[in-house]
Backbone as a chain_set.jsonl record, in Angstrom:
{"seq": "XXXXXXXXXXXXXXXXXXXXXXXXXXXXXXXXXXXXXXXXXXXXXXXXXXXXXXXXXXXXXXXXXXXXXXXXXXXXXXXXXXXXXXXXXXXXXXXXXXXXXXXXXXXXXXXXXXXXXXXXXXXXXXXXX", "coords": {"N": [[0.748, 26.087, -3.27], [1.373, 23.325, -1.778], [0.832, 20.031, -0.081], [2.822, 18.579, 1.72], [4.524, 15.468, 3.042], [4.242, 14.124, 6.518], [7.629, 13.515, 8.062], [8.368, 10.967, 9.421], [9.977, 8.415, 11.484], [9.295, 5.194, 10.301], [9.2, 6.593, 6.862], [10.657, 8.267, 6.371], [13.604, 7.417, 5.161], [12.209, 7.004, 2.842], [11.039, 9.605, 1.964], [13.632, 11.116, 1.656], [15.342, 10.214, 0.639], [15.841, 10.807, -2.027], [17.682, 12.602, -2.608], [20.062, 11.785, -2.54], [19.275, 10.567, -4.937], [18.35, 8.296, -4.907], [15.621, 6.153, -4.732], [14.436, 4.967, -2.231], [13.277, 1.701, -0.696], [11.259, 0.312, 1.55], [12.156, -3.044, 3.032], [11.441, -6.216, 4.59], [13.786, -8.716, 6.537], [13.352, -10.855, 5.644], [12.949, -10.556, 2.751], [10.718, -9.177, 1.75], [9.16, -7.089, 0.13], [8.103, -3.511, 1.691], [5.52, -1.481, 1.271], [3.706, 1.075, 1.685], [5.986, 2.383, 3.63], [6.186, 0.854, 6.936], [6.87, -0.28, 10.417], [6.717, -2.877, 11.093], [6.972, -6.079, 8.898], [3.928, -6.749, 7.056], [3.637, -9.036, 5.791], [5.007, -11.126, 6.883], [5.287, -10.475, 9.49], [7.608, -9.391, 10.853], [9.971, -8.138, 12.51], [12.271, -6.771, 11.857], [13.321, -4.316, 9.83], [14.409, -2.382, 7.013], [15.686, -0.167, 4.753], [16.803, -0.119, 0.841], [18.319, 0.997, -2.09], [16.258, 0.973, -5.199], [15.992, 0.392, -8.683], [14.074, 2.272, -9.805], [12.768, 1.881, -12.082], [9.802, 1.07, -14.18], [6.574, 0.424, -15.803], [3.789, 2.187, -16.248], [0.762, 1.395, -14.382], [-1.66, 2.878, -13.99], [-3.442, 5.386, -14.836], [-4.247, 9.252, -14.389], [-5.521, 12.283, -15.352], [-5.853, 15.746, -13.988], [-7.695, 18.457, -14.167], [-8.088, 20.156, -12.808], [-7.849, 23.327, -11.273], [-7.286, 23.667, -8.702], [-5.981, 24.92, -6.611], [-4.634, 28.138, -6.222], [-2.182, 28.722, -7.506], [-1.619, 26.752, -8.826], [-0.528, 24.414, -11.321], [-2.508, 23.583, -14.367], [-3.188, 20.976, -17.11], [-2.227, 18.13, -15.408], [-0.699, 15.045, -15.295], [-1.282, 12.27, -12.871], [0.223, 9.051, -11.873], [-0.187, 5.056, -11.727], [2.704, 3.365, -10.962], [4.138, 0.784, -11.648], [6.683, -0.942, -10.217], [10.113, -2.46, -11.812], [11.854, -3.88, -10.781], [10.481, -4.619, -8.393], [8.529, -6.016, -8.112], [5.695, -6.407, -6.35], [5.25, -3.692, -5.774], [3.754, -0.498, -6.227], [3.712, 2.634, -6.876], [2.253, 5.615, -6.625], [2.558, 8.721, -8.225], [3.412, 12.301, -9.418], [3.509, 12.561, -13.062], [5.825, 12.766, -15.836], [7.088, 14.601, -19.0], [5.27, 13.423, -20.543], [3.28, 13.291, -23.412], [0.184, 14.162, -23.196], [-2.095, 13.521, -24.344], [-1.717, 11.101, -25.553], [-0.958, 9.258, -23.587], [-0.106, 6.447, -22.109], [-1.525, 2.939, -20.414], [1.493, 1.038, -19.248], [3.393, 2.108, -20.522], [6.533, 3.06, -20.693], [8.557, 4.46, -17.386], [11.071, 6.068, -15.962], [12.233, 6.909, -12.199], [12.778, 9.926, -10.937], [13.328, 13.368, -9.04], [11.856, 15.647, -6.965], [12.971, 18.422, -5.02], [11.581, 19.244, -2.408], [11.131, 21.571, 0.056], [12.209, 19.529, 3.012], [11.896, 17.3, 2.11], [11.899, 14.662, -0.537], [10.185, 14.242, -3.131], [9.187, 11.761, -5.378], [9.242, 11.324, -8.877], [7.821, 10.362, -11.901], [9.13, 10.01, -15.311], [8.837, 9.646, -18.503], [10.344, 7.221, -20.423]], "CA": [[0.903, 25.397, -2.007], [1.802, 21.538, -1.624], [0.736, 19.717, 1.273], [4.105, 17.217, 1.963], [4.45, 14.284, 3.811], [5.123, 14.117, 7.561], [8.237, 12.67, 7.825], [8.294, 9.413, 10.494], [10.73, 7.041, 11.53], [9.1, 4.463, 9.147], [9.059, 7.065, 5.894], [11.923, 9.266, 6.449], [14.32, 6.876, 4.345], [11.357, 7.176, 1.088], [10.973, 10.215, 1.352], [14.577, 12.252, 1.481], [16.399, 9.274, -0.404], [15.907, 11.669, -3.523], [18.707, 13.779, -1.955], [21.078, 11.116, -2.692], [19.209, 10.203, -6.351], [18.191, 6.957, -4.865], [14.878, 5.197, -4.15], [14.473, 3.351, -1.506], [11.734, 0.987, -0.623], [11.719, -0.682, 2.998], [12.244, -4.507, 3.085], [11.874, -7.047, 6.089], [15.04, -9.565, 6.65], [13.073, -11.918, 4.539], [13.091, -9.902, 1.416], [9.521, -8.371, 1.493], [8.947, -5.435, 0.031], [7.218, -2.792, 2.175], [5.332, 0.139, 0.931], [4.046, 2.425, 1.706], [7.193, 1.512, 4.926], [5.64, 0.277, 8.147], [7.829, -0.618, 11.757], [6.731, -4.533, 10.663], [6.194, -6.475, 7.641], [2.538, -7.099, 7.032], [3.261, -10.318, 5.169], [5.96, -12.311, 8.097], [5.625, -9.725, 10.661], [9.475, -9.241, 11.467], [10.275, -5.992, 12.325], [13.456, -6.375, 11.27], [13.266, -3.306, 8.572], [15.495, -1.953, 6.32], [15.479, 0.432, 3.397], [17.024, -0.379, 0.117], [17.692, 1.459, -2.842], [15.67, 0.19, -6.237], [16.13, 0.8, -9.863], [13.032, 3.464, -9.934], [12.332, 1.551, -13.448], [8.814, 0.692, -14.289], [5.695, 1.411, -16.385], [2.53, 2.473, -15.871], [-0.151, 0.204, -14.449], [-3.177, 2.762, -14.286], [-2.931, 7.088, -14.578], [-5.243, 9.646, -14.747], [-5.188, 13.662, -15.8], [-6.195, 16.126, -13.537], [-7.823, 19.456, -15.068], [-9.065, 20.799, -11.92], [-7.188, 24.409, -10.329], [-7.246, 23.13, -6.989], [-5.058, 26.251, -5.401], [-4.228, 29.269, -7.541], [-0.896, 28.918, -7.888], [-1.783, 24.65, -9.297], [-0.544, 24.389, -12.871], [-3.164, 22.54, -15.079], [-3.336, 20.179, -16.499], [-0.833, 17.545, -14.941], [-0.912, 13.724, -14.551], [-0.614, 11.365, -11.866], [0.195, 7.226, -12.283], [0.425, 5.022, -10.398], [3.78, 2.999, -11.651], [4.977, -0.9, -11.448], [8.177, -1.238, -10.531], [10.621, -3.321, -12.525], [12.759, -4.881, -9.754], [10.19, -4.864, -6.818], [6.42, -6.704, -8.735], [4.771, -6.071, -5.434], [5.136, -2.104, -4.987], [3.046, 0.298, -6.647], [3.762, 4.412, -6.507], [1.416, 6.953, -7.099], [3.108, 10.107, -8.564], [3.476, 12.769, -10.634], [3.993, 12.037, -14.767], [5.951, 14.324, -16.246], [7.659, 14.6, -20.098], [4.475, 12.684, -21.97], [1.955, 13.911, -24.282], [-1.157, 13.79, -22.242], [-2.969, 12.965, -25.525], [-1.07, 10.049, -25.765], [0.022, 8.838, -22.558], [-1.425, 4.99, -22.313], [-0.334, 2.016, -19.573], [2.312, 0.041, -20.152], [4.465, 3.089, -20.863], [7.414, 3.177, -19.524], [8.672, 5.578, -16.782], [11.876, 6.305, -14.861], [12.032, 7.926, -11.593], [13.446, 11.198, -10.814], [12.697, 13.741, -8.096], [11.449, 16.875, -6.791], [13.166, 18.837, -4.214], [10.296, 20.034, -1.616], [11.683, 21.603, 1.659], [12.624, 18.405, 3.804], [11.431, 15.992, 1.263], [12.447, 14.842, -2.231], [9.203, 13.286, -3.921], [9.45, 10.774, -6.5], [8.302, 11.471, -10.148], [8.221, 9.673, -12.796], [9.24, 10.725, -16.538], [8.922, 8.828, -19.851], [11.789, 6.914, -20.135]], "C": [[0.73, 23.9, -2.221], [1.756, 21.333, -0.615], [1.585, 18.357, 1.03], [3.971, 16.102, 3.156], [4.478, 14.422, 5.434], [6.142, 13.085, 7.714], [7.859, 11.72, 9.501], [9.567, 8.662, 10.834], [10.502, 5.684, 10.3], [9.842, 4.907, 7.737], [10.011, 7.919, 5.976], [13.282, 8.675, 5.119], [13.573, 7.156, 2.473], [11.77, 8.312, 0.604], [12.203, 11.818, 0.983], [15.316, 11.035, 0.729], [16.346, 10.261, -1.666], [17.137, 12.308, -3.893], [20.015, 12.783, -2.755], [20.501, 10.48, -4.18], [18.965, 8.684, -6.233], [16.085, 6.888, -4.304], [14.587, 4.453, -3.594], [13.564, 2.901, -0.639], [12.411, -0.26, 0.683], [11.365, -2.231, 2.525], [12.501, -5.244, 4.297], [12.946, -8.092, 5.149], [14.333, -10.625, 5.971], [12.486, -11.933, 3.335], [11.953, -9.348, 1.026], [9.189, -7.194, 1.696], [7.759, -4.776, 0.542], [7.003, -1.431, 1.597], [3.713, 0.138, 0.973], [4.863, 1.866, 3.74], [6.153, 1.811, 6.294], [6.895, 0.074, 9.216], [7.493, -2.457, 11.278], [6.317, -4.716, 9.434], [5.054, -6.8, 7.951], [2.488, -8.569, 6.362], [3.965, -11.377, 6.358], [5.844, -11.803, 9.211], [6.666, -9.148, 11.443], [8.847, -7.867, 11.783], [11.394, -5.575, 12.387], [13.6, -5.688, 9.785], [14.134, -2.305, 7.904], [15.141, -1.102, 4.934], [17.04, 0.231, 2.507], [16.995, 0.503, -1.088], [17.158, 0.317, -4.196], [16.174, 1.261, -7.704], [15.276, 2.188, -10.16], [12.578, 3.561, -11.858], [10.87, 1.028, -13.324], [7.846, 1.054, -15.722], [4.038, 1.322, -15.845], [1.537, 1.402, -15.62], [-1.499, 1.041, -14.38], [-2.274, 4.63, -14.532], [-4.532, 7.723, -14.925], [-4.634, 11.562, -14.751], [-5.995, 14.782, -15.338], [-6.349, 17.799, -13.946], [-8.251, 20.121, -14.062], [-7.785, 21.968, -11.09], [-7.405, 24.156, -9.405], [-7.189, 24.445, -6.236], [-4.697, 26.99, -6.714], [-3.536, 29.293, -8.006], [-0.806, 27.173, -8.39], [-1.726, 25.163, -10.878], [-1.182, 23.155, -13.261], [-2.803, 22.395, -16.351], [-1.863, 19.768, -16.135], [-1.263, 15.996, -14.912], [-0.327, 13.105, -13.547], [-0.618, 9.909, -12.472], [0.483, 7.23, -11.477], [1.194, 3.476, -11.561], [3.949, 1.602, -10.42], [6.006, -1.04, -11.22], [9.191, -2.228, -10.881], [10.951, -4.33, -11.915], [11.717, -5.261, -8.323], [8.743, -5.069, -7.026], [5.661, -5.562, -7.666], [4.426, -4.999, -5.327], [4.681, -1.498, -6.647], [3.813, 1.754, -5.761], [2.988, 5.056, -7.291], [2.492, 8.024, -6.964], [3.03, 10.576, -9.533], [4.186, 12.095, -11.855], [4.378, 13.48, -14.835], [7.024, 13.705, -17.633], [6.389, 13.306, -21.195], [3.269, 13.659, -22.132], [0.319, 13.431, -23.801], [-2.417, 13.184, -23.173], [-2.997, 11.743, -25.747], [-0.643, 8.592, -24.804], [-0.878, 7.568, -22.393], [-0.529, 4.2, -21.222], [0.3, 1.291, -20.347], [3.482, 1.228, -20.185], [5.31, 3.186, -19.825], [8.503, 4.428, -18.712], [9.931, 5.173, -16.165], [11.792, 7.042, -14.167], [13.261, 8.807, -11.388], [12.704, 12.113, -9.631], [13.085, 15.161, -7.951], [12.184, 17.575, -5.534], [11.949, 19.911, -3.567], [10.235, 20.463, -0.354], [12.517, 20.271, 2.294], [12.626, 17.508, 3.192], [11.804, 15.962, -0.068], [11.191, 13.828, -2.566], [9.391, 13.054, -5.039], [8.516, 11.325, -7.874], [9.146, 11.046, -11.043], [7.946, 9.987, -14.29], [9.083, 9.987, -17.455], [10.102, 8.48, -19.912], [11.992, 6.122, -21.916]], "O": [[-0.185, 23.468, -2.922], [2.379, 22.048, 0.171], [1.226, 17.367, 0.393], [3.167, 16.195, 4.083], [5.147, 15.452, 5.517], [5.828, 11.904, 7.571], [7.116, 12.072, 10.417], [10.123, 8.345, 9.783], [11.412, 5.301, 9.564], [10.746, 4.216, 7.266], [9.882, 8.518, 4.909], [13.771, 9.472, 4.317], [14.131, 7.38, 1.399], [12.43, 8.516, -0.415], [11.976, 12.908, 0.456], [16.171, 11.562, 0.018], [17.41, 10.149, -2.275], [17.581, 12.53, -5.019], [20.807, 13.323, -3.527], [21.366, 9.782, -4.71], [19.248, 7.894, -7.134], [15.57, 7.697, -3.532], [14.39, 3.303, -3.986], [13.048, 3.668, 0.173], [13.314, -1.092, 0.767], [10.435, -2.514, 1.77], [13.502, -5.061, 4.99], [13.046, -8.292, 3.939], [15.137, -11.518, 5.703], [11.775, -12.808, 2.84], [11.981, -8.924, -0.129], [8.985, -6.47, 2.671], [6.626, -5.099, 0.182], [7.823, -0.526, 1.438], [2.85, -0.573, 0.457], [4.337, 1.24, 4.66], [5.521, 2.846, 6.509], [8.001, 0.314, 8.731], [8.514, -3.141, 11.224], [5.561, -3.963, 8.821], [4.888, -7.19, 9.107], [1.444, -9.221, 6.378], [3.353, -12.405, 6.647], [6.236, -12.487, 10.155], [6.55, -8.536, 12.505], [7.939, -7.074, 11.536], [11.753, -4.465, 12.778], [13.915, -6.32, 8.776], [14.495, -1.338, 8.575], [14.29, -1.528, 4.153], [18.137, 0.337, 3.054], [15.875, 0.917, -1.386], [17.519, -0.859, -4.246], [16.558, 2.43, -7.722], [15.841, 3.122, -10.729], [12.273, 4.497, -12.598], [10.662, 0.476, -12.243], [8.272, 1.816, -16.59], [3.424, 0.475, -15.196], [1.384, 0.528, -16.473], [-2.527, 0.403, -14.608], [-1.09, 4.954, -14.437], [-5.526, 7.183, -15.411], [-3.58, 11.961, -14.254], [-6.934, 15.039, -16.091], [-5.314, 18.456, -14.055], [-9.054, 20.965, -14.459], [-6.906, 21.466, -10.39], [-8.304, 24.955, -9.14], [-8.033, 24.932, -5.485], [-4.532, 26.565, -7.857], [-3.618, 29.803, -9.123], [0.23, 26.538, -8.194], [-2.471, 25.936, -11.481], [-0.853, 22.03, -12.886], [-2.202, 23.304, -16.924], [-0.805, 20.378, -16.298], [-2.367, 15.808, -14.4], [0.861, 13.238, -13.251], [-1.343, 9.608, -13.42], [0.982, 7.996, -10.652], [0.64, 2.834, -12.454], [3.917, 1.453, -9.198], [6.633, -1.38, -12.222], [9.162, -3.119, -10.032], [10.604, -5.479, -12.189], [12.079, -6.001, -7.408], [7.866, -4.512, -6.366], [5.233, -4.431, -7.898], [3.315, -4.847, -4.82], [5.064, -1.854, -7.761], [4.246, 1.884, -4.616], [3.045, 5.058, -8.52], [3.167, 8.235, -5.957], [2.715, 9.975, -10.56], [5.138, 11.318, -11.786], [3.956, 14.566, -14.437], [7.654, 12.656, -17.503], [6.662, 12.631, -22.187], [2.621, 14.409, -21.402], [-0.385, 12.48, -24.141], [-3.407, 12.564, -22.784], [-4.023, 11.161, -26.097], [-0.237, 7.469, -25.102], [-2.104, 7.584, -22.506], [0.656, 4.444, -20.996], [0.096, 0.913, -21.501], [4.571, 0.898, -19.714], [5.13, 3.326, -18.615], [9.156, 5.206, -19.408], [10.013, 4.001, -15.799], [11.377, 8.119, -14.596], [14.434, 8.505, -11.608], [11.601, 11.734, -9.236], [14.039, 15.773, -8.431], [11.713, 16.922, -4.603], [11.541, 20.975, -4.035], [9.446, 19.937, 0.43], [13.658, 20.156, 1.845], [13.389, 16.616, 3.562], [12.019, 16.977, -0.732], [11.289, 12.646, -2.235], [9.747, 13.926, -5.832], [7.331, 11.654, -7.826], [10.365, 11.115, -11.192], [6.79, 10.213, -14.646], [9.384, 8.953, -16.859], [10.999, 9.233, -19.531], [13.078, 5.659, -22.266]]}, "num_chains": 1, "name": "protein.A"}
């Protein structure tokens, strides 16, 4: 069992963009990137808001490796990061890691995203790239 997002008006564009193999990260009319997406920017206040897709290039700025069976049916272990993105400084994503050697896996490393089909939602994860 996976507890998913509710989708929103705001977050609806994040989190089914997968569907279409895109990423896309809300931006007010004066190019500031919003995330996690809001109805206004927090830096100008517009609330002229728009989603965008992005490269879904980055690498790792922190991660950590979670050994704990949560729910019965939770495959251990697994990591999460949380990932830099190439084209957009400001935004940070927490998500699943997936295709590195958990022995190994260090920041800096770099990840492309890819995604999960999850009922209504396509969540972002990011692979060794």
């Amino acid at each position: 069992m996976r507890l998913l997002p509710e989708l929103t008006a705001e977050n609806t564009d994040f989190w089914t963009g997968g569907a279409k193999g895109q990423l896309l990260i809300a931006f007010c009319d004066n190019d500031h990137a919003i995330h996690p997406p809001e109805r206004a920017c927090p830096t100008c206040l517009s609330r002229n808001v728009s989603t965008r897709p992005v490269s879904g290039r980055g690498s790792l700025a922190s991660w950590t490796i979670n050994r704990q069976q949560w729910a019965p049916d939770m495959t251990v272990p697994f990591a999460l990061g949380i990932v830099a993105l190439d084209d957009v400084p400001s935004v940070r994503i927490t998500a699943r890691l997936e295709g590195f050697d958990l022995d190994t896996i260090a920041i800096g490393d770099r990840v492309t995203v890819d995604f999960e089909e999850a009922g209504p939602v396509w969540l972002p994860i990011f692979r060794a790239a």
